[in-house]
C-alpha positions in Angstrom: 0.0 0.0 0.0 2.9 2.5 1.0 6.3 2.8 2.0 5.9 4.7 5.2 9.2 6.7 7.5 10.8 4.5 9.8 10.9 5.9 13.4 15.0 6.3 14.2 16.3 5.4 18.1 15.8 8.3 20.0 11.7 8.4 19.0 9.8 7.8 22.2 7.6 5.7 20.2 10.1 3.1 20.3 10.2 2.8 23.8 6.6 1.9 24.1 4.5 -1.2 25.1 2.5 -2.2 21.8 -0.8 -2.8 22.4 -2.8 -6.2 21.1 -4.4 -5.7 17.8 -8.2 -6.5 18.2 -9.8 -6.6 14.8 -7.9 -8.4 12.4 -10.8 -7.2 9.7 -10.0 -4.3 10.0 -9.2 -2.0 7.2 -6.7 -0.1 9.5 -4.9 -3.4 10.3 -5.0 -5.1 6.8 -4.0 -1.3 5.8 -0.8 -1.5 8.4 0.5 -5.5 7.3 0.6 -4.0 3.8 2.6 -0.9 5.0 5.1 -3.2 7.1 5.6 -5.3 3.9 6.1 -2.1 1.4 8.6 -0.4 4.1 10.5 -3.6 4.5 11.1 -4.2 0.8 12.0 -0.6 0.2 14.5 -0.6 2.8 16.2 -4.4 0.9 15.8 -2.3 -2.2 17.7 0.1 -1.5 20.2 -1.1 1.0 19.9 -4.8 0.7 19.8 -5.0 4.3 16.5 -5.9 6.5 15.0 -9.6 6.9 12.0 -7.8 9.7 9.8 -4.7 10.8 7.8 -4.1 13.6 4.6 -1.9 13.7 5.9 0.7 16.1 9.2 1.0 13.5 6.7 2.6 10.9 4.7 4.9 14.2 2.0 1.7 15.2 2.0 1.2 18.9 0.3 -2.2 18.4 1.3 -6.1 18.2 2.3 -6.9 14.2 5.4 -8.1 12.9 6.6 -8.5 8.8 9.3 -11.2 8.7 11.1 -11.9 5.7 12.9 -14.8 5.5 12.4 -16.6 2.1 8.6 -16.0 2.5 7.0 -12.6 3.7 5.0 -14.0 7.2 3.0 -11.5 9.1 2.5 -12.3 13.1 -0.3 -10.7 15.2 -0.3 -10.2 18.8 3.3 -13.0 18.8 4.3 -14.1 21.8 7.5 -16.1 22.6 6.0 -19.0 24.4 9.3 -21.0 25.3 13.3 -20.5 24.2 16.4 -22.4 24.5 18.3 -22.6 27.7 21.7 -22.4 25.3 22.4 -19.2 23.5 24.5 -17.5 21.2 25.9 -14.3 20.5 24.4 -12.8 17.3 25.1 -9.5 15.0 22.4 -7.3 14.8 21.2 -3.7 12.7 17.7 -2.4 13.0 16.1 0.2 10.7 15.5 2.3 13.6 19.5 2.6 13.5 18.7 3.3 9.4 21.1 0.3 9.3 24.5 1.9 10.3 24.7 0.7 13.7 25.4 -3.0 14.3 26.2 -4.8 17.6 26.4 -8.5 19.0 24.0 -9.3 21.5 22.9 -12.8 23.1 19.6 -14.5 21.7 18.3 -18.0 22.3 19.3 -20.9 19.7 15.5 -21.3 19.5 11.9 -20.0 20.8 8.6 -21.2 20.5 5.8 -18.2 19.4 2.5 -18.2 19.5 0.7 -15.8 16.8 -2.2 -15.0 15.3 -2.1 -14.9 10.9 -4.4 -12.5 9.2 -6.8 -14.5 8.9 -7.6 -15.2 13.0 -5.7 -18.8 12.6 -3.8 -19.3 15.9 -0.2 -20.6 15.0 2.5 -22.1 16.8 5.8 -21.7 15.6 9.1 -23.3 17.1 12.2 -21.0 15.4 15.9 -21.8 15.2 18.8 -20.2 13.5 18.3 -17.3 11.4 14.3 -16.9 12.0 14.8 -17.5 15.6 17.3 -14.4 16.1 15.2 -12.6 13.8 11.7 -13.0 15.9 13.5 -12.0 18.9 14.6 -9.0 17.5 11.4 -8.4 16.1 8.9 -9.0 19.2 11.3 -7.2 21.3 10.2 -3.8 19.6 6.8 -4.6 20.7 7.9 -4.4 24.5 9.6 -1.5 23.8 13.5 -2.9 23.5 15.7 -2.1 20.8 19.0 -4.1 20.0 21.0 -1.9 21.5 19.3 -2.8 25.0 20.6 -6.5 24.8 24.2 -5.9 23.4 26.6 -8.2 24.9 29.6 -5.4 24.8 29.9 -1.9 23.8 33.2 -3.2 22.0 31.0 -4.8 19.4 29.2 -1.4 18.6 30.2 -0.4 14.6 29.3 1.2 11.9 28.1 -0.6 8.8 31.5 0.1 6.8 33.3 -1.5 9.1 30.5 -4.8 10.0 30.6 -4.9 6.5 34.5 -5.0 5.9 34.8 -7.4 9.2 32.0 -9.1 9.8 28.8 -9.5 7.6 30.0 -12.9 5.6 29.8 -14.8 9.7 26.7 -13.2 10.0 23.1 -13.5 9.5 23.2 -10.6 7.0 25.9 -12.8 4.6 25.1 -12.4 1.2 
């Protein structure tokens, strides 16, 4: 539908609790899954970074998730339901950091979610690898906590150039 601003770390609206979405037939929320998916592939487009958006990325204090992993999936009201005791240290951007910021921070090797489609199908998902750190990510913004919040050492903290120079081929952002 449209390509909307993403909301950059520092917007209050990024620190906020997200509330549950309530009407799925709504035109507001069909109008806002479209949105996430338009923003998301403008963002690959033009930087060839972004696997995921959140609704209060794009100034929607409510539960909705676009993950893009092979397959554009949109989650509803998701809810990590169970995770892996082990862990792993992962590197992560945002678009809220317009993709210049990266950082490693600790994430579960896998979580179960609970979600809703579209549709008003209940889903249960259990994630590893790649979709797994992605989810987290992603449902974080809906509690209000951005990457930066769960980075594992301030001495992991660079810019893109240098992520890119260093790091992205041992990342989940390798080509």
């Amino acid at each position: 539908m449209a390509v909307r601003p993403t909301l950059q770390l520092g917007d209050p609206l990024l620190r906020t609790r997200c509330a549950e979405i309530t009407d799925l037939r709504a035109p507001e929320t069909r109008r806002l899954a479209a949105d996430l998916r338009d923003t998301l592939a403008d963002w690959v487009r033009r930087t060839t970074y972004g696997r995921g958006i959140a609704a209060p990325q794009i100034g929607a204090a409510v539960q909705m998730v676009c993950a893009s992993l092979g397959d554009h999936r949109v989650l509803v009201n998701p809810v990590i339901t169970g995770r892996s005791e082990e862990s792993w240290e992962a590197w992560e951007a945002c678009l809220s950091f317009s993709v210049e910021i990266f950082c490693q921070v600790r994430r579960a090797r896998w979580v179960d979610i609970s979600y809703l489609s579209l549709g008003g199908e209940r889903h249960a998902l259990r994630a590893t690898g790649d979709l797994a750190h992605l989810l987290q990510h992603e449902i974080d913004h809906l509690a209000g906590i951005v990457a930066v919040d769960r980075i594992t050492s301030i001495g992991t903290l660079c810019m893109r150039s240098e992520f890119e120079r260093r790091h992205r081929d041992d990342s989940p952002y390798r080509r």
